[in-house]
N, C-alpha and C positions, 0 to 999 in steps of 0.2 A: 381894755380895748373893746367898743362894741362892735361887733359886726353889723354889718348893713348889708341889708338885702333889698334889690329894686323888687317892684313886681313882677316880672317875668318871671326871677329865681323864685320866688313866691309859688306864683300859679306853677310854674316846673318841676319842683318840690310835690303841692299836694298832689298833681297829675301820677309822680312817683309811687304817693303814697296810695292811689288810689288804684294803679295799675299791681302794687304791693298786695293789696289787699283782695283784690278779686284773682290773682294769682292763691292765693293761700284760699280762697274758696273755693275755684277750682281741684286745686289739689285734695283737699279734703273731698269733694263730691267725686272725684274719677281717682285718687290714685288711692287705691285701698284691697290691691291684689295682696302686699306686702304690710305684717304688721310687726312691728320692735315684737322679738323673741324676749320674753320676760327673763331668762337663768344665763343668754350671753349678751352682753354689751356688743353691741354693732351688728348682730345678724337681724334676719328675719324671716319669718316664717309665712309660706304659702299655705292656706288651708284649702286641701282637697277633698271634697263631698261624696259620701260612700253610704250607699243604700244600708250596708252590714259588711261585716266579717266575710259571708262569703263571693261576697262586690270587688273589695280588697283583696282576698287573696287570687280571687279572677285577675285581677288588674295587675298585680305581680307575676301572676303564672306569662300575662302577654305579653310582659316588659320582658321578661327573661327571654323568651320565645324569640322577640324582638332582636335582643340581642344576639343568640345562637345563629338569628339569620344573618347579621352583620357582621359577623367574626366570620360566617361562611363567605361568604360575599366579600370580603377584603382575602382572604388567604387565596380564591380563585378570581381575582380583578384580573384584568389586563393591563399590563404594564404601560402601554399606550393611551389609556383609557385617562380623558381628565376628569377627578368627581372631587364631590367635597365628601370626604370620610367620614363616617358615623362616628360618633366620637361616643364609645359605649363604655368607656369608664365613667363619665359623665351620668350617663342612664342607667350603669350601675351601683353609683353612689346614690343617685333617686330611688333607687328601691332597697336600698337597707334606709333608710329616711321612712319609707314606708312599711318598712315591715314589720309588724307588730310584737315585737320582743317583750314587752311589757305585758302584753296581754297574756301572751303565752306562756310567761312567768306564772302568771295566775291561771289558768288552765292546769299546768300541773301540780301547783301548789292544792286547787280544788282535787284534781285526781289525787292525788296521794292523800287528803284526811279521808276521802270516800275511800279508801282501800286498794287506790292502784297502784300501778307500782311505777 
């Protein structure tokens, strides 16, 4: 059985294809905040831009800070009060994401052949 196609379905089709394919080059030119995590199938990873080490751990100390003030700030709300809640488990799962545990690994593993303890 051949199919048949008028020209309309034709010219509708490569219109398809061609609104296809300038979609997939937009997306490649604007969408690249998120890129395939290489060690999980299905995440992805944001890369955040840090002068050094001690950028980072500034940037952790205000996140926490951040937090402290939101936990303060929910315990004394107003029960009448409409907000939308800090949602600081959220922002505290972003900062073990960013906390350098690997690095620090090696920090002490350096201290200790130098002699520390």
């Amino acid at each position: 059985m051949i199919n048949r196609y008028n020209l309309n379905d034709i010219h509708a089709m490569e219109n398809e294809i061609k609104k296809l394919e300038n979609l997939k080059i937009l997306t490649a030119r604007y969408c690249n905040t998120l890129t395939p995590s290489p060690d999980q199938k299905g995440t992805y990873t944001a890369k955040i831009n840090m002068l050094n080490y001690y950028e980072l751990a500034a940037t952790i100390t205000e996140i926490l800070k951040l937090c402290i003030i939101a936990l303060d700030y929910d315990a004394h709300k107003p029960e009448t009060t409409k907000y939308s809640p800090i949602n600081v488990g959220l922002i505290l799962e972003m900062v073990l994401e960013l906390f350098p545990t690997d690095e620090f690994e090696l920090i002490t593993e350096i201290n200790e052949m130098l002699g520390g303890s």
